[in-house]
C-alpha angles and dihedrals in degrees: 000000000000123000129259098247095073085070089198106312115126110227109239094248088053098245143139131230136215148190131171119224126247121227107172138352127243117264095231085052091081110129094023116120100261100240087053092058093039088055101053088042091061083045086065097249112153098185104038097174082063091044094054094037101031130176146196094234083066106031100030116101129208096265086215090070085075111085112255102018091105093052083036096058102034088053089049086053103057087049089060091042092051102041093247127180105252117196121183113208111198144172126255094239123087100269091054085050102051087035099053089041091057097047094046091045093052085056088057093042101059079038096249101152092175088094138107136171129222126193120186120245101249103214094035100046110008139212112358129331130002137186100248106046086041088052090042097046091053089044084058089063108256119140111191119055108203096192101203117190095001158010094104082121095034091117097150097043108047089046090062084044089063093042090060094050090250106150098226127200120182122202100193146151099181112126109275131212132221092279129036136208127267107289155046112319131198104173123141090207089057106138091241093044118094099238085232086131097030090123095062123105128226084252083058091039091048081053103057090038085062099040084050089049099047086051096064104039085050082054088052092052087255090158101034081110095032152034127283109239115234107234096194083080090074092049088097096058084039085052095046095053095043094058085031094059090039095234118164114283096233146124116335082359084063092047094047091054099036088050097043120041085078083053094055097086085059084076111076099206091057085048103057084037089062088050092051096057098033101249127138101161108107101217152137082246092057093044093053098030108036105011110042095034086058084048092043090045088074094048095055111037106013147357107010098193086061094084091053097036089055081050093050101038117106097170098091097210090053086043082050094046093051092049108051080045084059099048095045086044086050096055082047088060103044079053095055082033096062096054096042089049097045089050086052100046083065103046082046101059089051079064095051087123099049116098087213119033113220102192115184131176116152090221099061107108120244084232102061101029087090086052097051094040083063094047095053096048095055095053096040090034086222137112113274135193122192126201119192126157132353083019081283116162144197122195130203123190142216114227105266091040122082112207098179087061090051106045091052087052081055087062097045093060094047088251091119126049074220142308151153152158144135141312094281093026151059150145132207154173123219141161123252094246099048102048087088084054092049095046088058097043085057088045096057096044085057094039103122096005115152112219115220118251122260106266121233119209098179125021088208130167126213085265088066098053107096120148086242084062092056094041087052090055090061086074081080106056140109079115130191141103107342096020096049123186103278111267118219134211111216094194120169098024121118127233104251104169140000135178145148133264118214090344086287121062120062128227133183154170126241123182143176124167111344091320125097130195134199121237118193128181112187111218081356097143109102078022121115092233096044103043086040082057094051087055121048111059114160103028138097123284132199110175138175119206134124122260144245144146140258123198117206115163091002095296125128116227125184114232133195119206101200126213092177140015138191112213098214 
């Protein structure tokens, strides 16, 4: 239901808005600025000190409460105590990478040198295991299989895996379904499992395998004759996959990221990777935005092993040599990026009236399809699949439809080669002649879904904008899918000014009382929100949007950068 405040008037996105009351504060929430604790109140935290400051004594499980981690570890194990031949077999995104570079540097660490790591060729074999690698690398004479980021599908592969006497263990988060490959499965979304730890990565899950592990080697007198590795100094490259695979931060998710972004310069590849681009800030925002773009640049338009090599790498000048690679490969693909996004931008506006768009051009690269499905879904708020080439496809989802669920249905009913994924996210693979039958098939399962209101976390005037109150709102970060920037709701304020920035970018003026705010819509001109603002001067504005500052002669001005407005 909407709120209230709206008195009536539709927003121009056609969209409610919501925000819950507030009856009391926590006691625990005493010397906090009020509309903080307001804030994590409405985000359903009930010790907000913890929240804010949180730990792994209070948000870290017993690993062994996740299906398979007992028969996980205790086969690892086996393999350490053997000298058997680990390889770690990852994926070429952000989260294979951390999470292969976990595993691997907890092998150093503990000065087990029988290890190796393998990433697919992206263009050549494709998403997760495959029959071949998996057939060369036993041949090669490894015995354990560690799966990271992947493989709970893998059906094919890691049979043949079990045929060929490889012992096989998959880390994984991707949606499962009701059976699961040979094998050992650790898997959160495991269909027995509770759900109670869906929202962890494979970078999280990496984590709680080794602390597991290191558990019980420590129990077996492992490092009576050598040092415990501390295992805090991998909580940068576990930070960086958690905001990099945009999993909920929450809970131990929350911990990991709170407690690691100060721990990301102890990895010398990261470190080398935050002097290549210039950046020194250590955030959720450079992690999703500058750190895990230059990884991701490898695994989509070159040499996929590189993510993982700069995480892995303890020589600085090799560290120095693999980053500077990343950031030049990452200008290369906003480049590509620019032109595949701009095509599908096109094909996408002859679909304005489809629940679900289905773009597909055979020239689109594998490697920025996921990067143009984003970016569609953010500018038509719906969910987006892109096929490029090889009928290969990447999905991004709208909150209230789960994509993973329905592009393994997909599969189920032969519409899709394969696929899967998570509630925001998916891959696949589909042939040419069956992607019209696919579209419908989405369209159908939307068909009558009700989308969840945007969620307010402040009813605030102009009055109430100060920059403290934006600095304020930093004691809630990290930020990032599941802890949001706070949303406001301007309610009350006129519409005093609007114009337009290099024929392209909006800006505006709102006021009540004596107090003004900024409004700025980037590329907001041909937009709803951006032509609603230039014209309606005058009137009465509500608008939701999240806040920041901008600083001109030395003065601080509050800004709103609104996602939704109500003309009153």
């Amino acid at each position: 239901m909407g709120a209230p405040f709206l008195e009536g008037a539709a927003s121009v996105r056609g969209k409610q808005w919501d925000i819950a009351p507030v009856s009391s504060l926590p006691t625990d929430a005493a010397g906090l600025p009020p509309m903080v604790a307001e804030i994590a109140v409405r985000r359903g935290v009930s010790s907000v000190a913890s929240w804010l400051k949180p730990s792994f004594q209070q948000f870290m499980p017993d690993p062994f409460v996740l299906k398979g981690m007992e028969e996980a570890v205790d086969l690892c194990r086996k393999a350490l105590r053997d000298g058997k031949r680990i390889v770690v077999f990852g994926d070429y995104d952000v989260d294979g990478a951390t999470s292969s570079a976990v595993l691997c540097r907890y092998f150093r660490m503990i000065g087990y040198d029988n290890w190796s790591f393998y990433i697919p060729d992206r263009m050549k074999e494709g998403y997760g295991p495959n029959a071949d690698a998996i057939r060369k690398l036993r041949e090669a004479g490894h015995d354990l299989l560690i799966v990271a980021d992947s493989g709970t599908t893998a059906f094919g592969p890691l049979t043949v895996a079990a045929e060929i006497g490889f012992e096989t263990i998959v880390i994984d988060h991707h949606q499962a379904e009701e059976m699961l490959p040979p094998g050992i499965v650790v898997n959160p979304k495991r269909l027995d499992e509770t759900g109670e730890f869906s929202y962890l990565c494979t970078a999280g899950l990496a984590f709680l395998f080794i602390v597991a592990l290191n558990r019980l080697l420590r129990s077996e007198g492992y490092f009576t004759d050598t040092t415990e590795p501390d295992l805090s100094s991998l909580l940068g490259i576990v930070a960086l996959g958690t905001v990099a695979d945009v999993v909920p931060l929450v809970g131990l998710n929350r911990a990991y990221v709170k407690l690691g972004l100060s721990r990301i310069p102890d990895n010398p590849g990261l470190r080398a990777l935050l002097a290549a681009t210039d950046v020194s800030e250590l955030s959720a925002k450079t992690c999703g935005f500058v750190l895990g773009p230059c990884i991701n640049a490898a695994g989509r338009i070159d040499n996929t092993r590189l993510g993982t090599e700069l995480l892995l790498a303890d020589d600085q000048d090799q560290a120095r040599s693999v980053a500077e690679r990343l950031t030049e490969l990452n200008g290369e693909r906003r480049e590509m990026q620019d032109v595949v996004v701009a095509d599908a931008m096109m094909l996408a506006k002859e679909q304005r009236e489809s629940g679900v768009l289905v773009v597909y051009n055979p020239a689109y690269h594998p490697g920025l399809i996921g990067l143009a499905a984003a970016r569609l879904k953010d500018a038509f708020d719906r969910p987006v699949v892109v096929i490029g080439q090889d009928g290969k496809g990447s999905a991004r989802s709208v909150e209230g439809f789960d994509i993973g669920k329905a592009i393994l249905g997909a599969v189920a009913a032969g519409l899709l080669a394969k696929g899967g994924g998570h509630a925001m996210a998916g891959g696949l693979t589909i042939e040419e002649a069956k992607i019209p039958a696919f579209a419908e098939y989405l369209s159908n399962l939307i068909h009558g879904l009700i989308r969840p209101p945007l969620p307010a976390d402040l009813l605030v005037s102009c009055e109430a904008l100060t920059p403290g109150l934006v600095d304020d709102l930093q004691l809630l970060a990290p930020f990032g899918a599941g802890n949001h920037e706070p949303r406001v709701i301007l309610h009350g304020a006129r519409l005093i000014d609007s114009f337009t920035i290099k024929d392209k970018h909006v800006k505006a003026r709102m006021r009540s009382g004596e107090a003004e705010v900024e409004v700025i819509v980037w590329n907001g001109v041909g937009q709803v929100i951006g032509d609603a603002l230039l014209s309606a001067v005058g009137r009465r504005v509500d608008l939701y949007g999240k806040l920041g500052t901008n600083v001109y002669r030395g003065i601080t001005r509050v800004v709103i950068f609104p996602e939704d407005l109500a003309l009153m």
